[in-house]
ROTIZA-781573 format. One record per residue (C-alpha): x, y, z; residue in three letters; residue number from 1. Coordinates in steps of 0.25 Angstrom, whole numbers, padded with zeros to 4 digits, always signed. Layout:
// residues N
- X, Y, Z, ALA, NUM
...
//
This chain:
// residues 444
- +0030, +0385, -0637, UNK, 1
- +0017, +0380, -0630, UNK, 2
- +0017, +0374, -0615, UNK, 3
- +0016, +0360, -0620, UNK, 4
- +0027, +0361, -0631, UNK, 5
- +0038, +0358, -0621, UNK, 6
- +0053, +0354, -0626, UNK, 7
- +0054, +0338, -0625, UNK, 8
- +0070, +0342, -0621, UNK, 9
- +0078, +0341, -0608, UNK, 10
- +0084, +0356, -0605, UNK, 11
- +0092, +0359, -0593, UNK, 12
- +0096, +0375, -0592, UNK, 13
- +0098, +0376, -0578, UNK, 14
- +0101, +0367, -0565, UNK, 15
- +0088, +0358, -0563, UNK, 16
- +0080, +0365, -0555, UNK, 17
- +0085, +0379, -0560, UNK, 18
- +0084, +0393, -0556, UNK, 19
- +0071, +0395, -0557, UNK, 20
- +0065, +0380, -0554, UNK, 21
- +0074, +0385, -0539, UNK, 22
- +0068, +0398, -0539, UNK, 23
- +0053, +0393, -0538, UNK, 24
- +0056, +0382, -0530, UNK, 25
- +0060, +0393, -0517, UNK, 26
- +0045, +0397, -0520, UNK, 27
- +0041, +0384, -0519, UNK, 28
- +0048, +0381, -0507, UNK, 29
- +0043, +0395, -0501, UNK, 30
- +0028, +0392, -0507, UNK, 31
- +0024, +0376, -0508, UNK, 32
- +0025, +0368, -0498, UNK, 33
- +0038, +0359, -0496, UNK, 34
- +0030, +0346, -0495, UNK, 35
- +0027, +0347, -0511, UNK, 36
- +0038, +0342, -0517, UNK, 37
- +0045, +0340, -0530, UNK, 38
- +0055, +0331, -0537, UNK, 39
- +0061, +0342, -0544, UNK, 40
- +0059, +0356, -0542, UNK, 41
- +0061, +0361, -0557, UNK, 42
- +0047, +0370, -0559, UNK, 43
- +0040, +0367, -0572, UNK, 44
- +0037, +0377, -0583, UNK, 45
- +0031, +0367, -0593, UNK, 46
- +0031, +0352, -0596, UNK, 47
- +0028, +0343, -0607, UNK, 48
- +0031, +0329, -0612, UNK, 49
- +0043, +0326, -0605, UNK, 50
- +0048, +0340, -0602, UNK, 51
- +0047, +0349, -0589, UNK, 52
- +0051, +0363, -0592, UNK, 53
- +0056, +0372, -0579, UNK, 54
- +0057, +0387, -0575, UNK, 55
- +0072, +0387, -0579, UNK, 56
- +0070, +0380, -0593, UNK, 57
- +0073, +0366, -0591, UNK, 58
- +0066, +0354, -0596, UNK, 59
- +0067, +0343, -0590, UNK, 60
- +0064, +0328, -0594, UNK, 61
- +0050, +0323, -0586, UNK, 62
- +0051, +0310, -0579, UNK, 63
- +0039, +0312, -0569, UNK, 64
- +0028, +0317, -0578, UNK, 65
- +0022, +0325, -0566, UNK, 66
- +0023, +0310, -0558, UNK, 67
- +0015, +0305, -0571, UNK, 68
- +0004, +0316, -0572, UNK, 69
- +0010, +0320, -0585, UNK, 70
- +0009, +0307, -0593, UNK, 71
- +0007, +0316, -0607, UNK, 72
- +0016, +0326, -0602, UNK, 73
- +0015, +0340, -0596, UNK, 74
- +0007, +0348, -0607, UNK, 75
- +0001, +0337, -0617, UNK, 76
- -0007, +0347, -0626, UNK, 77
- -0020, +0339, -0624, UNK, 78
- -0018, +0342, -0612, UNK, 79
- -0017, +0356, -0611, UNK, 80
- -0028, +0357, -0621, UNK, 81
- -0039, +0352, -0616, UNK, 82
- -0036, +0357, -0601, UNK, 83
- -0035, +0372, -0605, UNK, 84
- -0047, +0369, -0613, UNK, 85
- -0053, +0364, -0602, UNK, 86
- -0048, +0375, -0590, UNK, 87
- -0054, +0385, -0601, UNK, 88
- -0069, +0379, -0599, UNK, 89
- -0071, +0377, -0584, UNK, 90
- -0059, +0373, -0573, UNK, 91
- -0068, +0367, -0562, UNK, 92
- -0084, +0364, -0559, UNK, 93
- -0079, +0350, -0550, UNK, 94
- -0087, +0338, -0556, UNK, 95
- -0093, +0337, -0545, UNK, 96
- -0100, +0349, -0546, UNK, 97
- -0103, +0351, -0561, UNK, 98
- -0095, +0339, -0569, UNK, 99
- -0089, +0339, -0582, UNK, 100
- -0087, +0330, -0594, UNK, 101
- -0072, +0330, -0593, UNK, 102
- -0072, +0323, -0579, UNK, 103
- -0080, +0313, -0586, UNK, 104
- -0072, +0310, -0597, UNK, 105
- -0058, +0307, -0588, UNK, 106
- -0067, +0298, -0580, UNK, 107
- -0074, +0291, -0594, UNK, 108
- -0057, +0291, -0600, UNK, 109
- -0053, +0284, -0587, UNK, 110
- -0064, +0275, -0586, UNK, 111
- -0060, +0270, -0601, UNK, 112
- -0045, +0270, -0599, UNK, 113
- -0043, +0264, -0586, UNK, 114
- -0043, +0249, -0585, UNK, 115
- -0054, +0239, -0586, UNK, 116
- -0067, +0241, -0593, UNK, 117
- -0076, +0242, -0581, UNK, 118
- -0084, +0252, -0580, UNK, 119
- -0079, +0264, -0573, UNK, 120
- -0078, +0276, -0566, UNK, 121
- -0070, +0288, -0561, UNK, 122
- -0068, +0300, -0554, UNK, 123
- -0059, +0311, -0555, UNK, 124
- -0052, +0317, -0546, UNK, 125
- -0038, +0325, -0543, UNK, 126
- -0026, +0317, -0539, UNK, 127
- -0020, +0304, -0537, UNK, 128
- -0023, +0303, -0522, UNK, 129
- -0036, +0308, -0523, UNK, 130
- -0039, +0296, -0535, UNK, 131
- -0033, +0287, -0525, UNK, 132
- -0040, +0291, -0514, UNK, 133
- -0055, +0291, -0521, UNK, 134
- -0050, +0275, -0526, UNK, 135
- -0051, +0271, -0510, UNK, 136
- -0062, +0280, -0509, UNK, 137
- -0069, +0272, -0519, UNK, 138
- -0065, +0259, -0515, UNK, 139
- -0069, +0260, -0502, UNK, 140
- -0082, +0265, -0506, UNK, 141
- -0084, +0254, -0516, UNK, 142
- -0080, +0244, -0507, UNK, 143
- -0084, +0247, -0492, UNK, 144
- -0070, +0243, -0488, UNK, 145
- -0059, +0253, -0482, UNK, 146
- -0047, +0247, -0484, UNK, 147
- -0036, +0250, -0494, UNK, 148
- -0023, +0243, -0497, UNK, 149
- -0011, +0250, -0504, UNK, 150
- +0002, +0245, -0506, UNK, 151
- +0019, +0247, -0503, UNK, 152
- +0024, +0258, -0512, UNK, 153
- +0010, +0265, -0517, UNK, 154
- +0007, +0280, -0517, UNK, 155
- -0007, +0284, -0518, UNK, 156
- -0006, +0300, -0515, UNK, 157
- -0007, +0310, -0504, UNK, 158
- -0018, +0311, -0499, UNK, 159
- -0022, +0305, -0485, UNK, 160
- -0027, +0292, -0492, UNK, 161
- -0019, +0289, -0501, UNK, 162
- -0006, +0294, -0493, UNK, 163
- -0011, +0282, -0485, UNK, 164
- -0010, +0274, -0496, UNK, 165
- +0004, +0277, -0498, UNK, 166
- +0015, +0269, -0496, UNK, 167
- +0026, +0280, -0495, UNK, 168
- +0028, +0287, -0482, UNK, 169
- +0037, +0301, -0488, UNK, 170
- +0034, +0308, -0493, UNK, 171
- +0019, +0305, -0494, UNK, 172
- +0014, +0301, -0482, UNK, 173
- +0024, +0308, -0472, UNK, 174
- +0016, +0314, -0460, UNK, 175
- +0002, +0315, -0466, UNK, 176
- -0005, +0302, -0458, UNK, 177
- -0013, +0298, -0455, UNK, 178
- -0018, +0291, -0466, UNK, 179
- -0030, +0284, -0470, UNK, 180
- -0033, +0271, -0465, UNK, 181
- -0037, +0258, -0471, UNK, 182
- -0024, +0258, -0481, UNK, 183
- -0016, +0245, -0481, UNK, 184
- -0004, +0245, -0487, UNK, 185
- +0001, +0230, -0495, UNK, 186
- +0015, +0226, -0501, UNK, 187
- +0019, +0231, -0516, UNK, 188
- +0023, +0222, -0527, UNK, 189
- +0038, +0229, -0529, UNK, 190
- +0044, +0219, -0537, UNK, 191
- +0056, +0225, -0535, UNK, 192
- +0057, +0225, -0522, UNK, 193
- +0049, +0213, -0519, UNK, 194
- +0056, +0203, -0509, UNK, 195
- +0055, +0189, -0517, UNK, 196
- +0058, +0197, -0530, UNK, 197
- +0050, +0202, -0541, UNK, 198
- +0046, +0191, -0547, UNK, 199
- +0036, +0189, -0535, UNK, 200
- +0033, +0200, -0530, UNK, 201
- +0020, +0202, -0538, UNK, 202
- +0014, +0190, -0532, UNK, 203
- +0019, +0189, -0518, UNK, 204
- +0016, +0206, -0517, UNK, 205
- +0000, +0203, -0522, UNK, 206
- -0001, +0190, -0511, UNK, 207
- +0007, +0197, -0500, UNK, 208
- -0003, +0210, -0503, UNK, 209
- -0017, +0200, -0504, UNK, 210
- -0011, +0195, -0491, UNK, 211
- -0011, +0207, -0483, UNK, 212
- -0023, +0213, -0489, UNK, 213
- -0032, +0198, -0485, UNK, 214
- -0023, +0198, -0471, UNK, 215
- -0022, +0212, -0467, UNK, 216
- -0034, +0219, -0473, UNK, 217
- -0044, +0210, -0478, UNK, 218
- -0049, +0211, -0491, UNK, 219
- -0061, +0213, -0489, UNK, 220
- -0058, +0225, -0481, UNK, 221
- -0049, +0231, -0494, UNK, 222
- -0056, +0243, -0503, UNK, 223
- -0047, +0245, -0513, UNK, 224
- -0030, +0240, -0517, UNK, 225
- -0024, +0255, -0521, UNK, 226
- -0012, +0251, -0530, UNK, 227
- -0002, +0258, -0540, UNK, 228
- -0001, +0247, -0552, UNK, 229
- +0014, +0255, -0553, UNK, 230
- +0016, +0262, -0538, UNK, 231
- +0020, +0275, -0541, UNK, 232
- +0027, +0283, -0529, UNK, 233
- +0031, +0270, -0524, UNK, 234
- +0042, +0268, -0537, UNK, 235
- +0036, +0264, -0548, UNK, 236
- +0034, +0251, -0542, UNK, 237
- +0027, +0240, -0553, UNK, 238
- +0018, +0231, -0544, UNK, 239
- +0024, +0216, -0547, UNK, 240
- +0017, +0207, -0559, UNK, 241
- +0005, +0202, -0554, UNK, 242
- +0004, +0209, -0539, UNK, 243
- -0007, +0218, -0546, UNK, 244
- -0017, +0207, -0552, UNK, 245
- -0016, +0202, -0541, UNK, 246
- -0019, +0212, -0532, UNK, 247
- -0029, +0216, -0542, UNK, 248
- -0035, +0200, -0541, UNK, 249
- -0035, +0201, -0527, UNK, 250
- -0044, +0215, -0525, UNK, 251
- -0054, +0208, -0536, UNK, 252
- -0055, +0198, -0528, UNK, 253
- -0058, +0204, -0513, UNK, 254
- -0067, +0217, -0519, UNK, 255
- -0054, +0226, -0517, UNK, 256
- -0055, +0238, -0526, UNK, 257
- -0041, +0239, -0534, UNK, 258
- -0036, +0253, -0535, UNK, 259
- -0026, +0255, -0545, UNK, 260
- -0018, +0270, -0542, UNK, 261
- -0014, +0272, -0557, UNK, 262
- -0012, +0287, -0553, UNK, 263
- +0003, +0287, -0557, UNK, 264
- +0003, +0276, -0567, UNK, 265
- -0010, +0279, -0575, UNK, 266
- -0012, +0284, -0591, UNK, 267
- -0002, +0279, -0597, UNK, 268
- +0010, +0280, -0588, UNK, 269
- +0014, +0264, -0585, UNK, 270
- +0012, +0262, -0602, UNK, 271
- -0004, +0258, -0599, UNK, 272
- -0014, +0268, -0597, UNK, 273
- -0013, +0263, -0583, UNK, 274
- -0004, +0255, -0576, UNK, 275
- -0014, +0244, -0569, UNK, 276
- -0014, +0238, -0584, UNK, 277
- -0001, +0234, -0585, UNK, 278
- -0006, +0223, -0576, UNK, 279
- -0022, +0223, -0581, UNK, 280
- -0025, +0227, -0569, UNK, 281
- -0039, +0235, -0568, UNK, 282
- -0041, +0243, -0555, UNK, 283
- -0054, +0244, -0549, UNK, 284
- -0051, +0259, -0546, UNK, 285
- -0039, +0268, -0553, UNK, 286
- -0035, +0281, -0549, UNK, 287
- -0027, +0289, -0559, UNK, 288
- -0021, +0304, -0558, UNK, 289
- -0007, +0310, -0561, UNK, 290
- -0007, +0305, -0579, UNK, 291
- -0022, +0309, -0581, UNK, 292
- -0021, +0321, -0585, UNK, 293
- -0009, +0328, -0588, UNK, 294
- -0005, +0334, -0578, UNK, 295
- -0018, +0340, -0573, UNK, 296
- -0024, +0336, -0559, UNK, 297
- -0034, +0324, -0560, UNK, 298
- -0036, +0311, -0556, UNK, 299
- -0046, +0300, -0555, UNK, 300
- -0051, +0286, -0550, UNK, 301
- -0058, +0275, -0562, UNK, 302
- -0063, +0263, -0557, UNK, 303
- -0075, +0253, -0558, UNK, 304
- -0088, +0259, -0559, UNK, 305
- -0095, +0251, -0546, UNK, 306
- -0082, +0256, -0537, UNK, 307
- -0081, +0270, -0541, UNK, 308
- -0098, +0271, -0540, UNK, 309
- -0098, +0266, -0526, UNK, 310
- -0094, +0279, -0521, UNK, 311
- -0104, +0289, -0516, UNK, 312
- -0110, +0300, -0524, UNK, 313
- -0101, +0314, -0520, UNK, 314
- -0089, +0302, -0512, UNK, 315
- -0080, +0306, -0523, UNK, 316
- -0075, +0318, -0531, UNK, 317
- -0066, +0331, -0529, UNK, 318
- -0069, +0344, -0533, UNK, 319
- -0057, +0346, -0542, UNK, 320
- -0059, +0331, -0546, UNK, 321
- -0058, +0331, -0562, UNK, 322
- -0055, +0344, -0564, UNK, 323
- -0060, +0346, -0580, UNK, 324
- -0047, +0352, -0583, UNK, 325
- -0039, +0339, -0578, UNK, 326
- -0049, +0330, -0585, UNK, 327
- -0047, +0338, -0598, UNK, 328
- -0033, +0335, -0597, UNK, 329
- -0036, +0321, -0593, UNK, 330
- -0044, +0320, -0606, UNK, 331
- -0032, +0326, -0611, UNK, 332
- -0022, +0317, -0607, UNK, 333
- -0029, +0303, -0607, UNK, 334
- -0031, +0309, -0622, UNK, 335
- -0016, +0310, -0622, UNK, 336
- -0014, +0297, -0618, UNK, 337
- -0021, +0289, -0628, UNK, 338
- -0018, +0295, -0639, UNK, 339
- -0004, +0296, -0637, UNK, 340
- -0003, +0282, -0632, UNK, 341
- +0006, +0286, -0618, UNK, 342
- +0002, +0272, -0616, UNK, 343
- +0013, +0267, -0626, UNK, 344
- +0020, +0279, -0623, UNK, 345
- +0023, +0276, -0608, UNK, 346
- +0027, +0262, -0612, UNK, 347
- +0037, +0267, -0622, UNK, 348
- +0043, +0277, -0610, UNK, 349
- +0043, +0265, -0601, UNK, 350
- +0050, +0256, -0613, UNK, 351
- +0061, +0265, -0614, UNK, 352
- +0064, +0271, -0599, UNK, 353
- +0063, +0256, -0592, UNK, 354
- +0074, +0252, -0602, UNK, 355
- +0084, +0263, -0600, UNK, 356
- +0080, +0261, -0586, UNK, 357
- +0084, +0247, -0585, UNK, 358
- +0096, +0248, -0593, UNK, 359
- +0100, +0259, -0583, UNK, 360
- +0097, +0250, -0572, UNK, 361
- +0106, +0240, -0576, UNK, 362
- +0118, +0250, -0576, UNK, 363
- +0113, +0257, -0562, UNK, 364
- +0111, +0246, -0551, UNK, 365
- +0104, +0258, -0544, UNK, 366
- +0093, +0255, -0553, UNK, 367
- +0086, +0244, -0546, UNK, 368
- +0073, +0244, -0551, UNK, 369
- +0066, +0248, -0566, UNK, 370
- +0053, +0249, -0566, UNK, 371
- +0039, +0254, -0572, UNK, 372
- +0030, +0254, -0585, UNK, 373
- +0029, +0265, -0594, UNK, 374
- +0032, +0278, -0591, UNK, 375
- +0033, +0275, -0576, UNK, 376
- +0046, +0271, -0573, UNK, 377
- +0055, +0269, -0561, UNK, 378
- +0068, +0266, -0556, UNK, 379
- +0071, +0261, -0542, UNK, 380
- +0086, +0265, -0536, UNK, 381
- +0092, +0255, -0526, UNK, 382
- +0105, +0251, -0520, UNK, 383
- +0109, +0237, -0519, UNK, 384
- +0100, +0231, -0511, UNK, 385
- +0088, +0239, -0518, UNK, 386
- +0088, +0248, -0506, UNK, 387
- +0082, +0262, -0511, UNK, 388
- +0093, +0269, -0517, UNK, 389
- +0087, +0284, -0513, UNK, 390
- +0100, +0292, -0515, UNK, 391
- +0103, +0287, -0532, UNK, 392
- +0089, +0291, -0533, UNK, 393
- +0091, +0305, -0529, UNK, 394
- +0105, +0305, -0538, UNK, 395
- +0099, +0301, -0549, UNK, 396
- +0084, +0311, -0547, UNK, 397
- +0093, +0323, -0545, UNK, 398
- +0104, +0321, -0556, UNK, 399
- +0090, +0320, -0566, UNK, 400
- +0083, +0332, -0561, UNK, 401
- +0096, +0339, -0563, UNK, 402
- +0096, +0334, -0578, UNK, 403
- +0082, +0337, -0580, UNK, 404
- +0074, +0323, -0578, UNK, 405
- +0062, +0324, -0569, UNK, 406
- +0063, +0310, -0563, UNK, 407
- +0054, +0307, -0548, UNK, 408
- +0058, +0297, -0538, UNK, 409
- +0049, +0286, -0533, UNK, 410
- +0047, +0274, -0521, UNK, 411
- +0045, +0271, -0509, UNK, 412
- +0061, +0272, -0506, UNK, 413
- +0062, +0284, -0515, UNK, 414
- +0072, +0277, -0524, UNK, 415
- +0064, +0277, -0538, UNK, 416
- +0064, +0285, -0549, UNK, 417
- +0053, +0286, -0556, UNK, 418
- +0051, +0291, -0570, UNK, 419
- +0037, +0295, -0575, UNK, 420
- +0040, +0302, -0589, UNK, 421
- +0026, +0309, -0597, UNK, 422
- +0021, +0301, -0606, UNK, 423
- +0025, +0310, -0617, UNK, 424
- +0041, +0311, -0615, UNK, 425
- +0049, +0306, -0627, UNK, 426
- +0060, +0297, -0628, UNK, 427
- +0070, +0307, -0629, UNK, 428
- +0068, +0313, -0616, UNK, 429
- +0064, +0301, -0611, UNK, 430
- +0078, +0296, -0614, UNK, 431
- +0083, +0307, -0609, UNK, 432
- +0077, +0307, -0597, UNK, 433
- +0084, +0293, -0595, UNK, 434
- +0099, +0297, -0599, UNK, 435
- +0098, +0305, -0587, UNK, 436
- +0092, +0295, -0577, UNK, 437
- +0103, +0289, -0584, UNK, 438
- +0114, +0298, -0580, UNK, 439
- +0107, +0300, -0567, UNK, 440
- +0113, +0286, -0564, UNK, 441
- +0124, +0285, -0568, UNK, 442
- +0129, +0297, -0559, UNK, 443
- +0124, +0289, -0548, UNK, 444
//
């Protein structure tokens, strides 16, 4: 059987993590440092559509898709094809040095896919922080202006930058200040945690935010607005009808250079090739990684040709940046998603996951929140009072992983789970997946 010819079945031989998942994980422990984590320490022999093999012969259902990098899943054989294709011709020459037309086509691809018919550029680069970090860079260039505003909830990356952009103290930002300056950090339109209800959160969240940015800042001082259209880390949280436009409205207005971080959300993930449009919102600058490539290491920042040309000749680049492997299989996988239609696809998965969810919702009082689009969904766990309900959350994360669902947890209290299945999973193990979330609470 080929690599990519993987079982679309749940197997369980042994106890989850098995004998030999334990085994390697002592290497581990003796060889990689303990500041890398992972959810669930089962170690991966092969993957593909909705199945993660491990060392002991177990497969398990795959509800994280990598943190949605594997949008069409883990081995799609376009994919495969053209990297190996690609790795047999030349691995490396950095574009910067001698360039190649691959890099150009990812950056022609995003410039026709991403939204708004402006004309546009790109730039290629490695991660989601570093795509994050170049926006500002960019802004600020384009702009003459420093300052930078963030919101509750958001996670932009790791790197000094961005952990400054960060809203979440543990495990990201821990011990590693001080951070860049010039970051100012506004109010998130979370409906469901929104004082005067969620009904008004999406207006009184964009005034309150307009507000401090004219008061505290001053508008004129402002480079760039960096937001998650669905914040990711921070719990799936849906910004509140109409707090967007109006942000958006409100940048337009004041020369602000709109960023949107569609990192997590992007190709096809929210049931739109990008989550800004389920609002019609078109960013002046956005940053993609983690789904652009199927698995491989790439990332990129697309935006309005007048901003992304006011930078300097040599003020941007890397020298892995656009690796012509990574841009094969982003060829490959934007190919993939076209013509398979992983649009539709993620809107099919969200239509059949958000209503056993809510339905399960209705029986669990625990559940206090459904919420997402597409293939990106969450559930927040509560007590009575809404307070953060950590402990069911662990409950129900470790009677899964015993069962054989890769589930990930989420939010600034730690209390969501968050369910990110590939693109490519069917029904049947989708359903599947469920009956086990299911079971998972019903325990509780």
């Amino acid at each position: 059987m080929a690599v990519t010819e993987v079982a679309q079945s749940r197997r369980i031989v042994t106890e989850i993590p098995g004998p030999k998942s334990r085994e390697l994980q002592e290497r581990r422990v003796a060889a990689v440092a303990k500041g890398v984590g992972s959810v669930l320490p089962v170690y991966v022999t092969r993957a593909g559509g909705g199945i993660v093999e491990d060392v002991d012969g177990n497969a398990l259902i795959d509800f994280g898709s990598g943190i949605a990098v594997t949008n069409v899943g883990n081995a799609d054989p376009r994919v495969v094809e053209r990297s190996a294709e690609q790795l047999g011709r030349f691995t490396h020459t950095c574009f910067m040095v001698n360039p190649y037309e691959a890099y150009v086509d990812v950056c022609e691809a995003l410039n026709r896919i991403t939204p708004g018919d402006h004309e546009k550029r790109s730039i290629l680069l490695n991660s989601g922080a570093e795509a994050v970090e170049n926006a500002v860079k960019i802004a600020r260039s384009a702009t003459g202006r420093q300052a930078v505003v963030v919101f509750d909830h958001a996670y932009h990356g790791r790197t000094n930058l961005t952990m400054g952009l960060t809203a979440k103290n543990m495990p990201y930002k821990q011990g590693f200040g001080p951070f860049a300056g010039e970051i100012h950090r506004m109010p998130m339109a979370y409906a469901y945690r929104w004082p005067t209800g969620p009904e008004n959160c999406g207006p009184e969240a964009a005034a309150m935010v307009i507000d401090q940015i004219t008061k505290q800042i001053g508008a004129d001082n402002v480079a760039a607005v960096v937001i998650e259209p669905i914040q990711g880390e921070g719990g799936f949280i849906e910004p509140a009808p109409g707090f967007l436009p109006a942000v958006v409205e409100f940048c337009r207005a004041n020369g602000i250079v709109f960023v949107a971080d569609e990192v997590q959300t992007g190709f096809a993930r929210t049931g739109h090739m990008f989550a800004c449009e389920h609002e019609g919102i078109v960013p002046d600058l956005i940053t993609t990684a983690k789904g652009i490539a199927g698995g491989l290491p790439l990332a990129a920042v697309t935006g309005r040709a007048d901003l992304m040309d006011a930078v300097h000749g040599g003020g941007l680049g890397g020298t892995y940046g656009g690796n012509p492997t990574a841009c094969a299989a982003a060829l490959a996988s934007l190919e993939a998603i076209e013509s398979d239609d992983l649009v539709g696809r993620a809107r099919e998965i969200g239509d059949l996951m958000l209503g056993r969810l809510r339905k399960l919702a209705a029986e669990h009082p625990v559940i206090g929140d459904v919420r997402g689009r597409g293939a990106m969904i969450a559930i927040e766990l509560v007590k009575d009072d809404k307070t953060p309900d950590t402990e069911s959350l662990g409950k129900v994360l470790s009677y899964c992983h015993s069962q054989g669902l890769v589930l990930l947890s989420a939010g600034t209290y730690g209390n969501v789970i968050r369910m990110l299945p590939p693109l490519v999973i069917g029904d049947d193990l989708l359903n599947e997946g469920l009956d086990i979330l299911a079971d998972a609470f019903a325990r509780l």
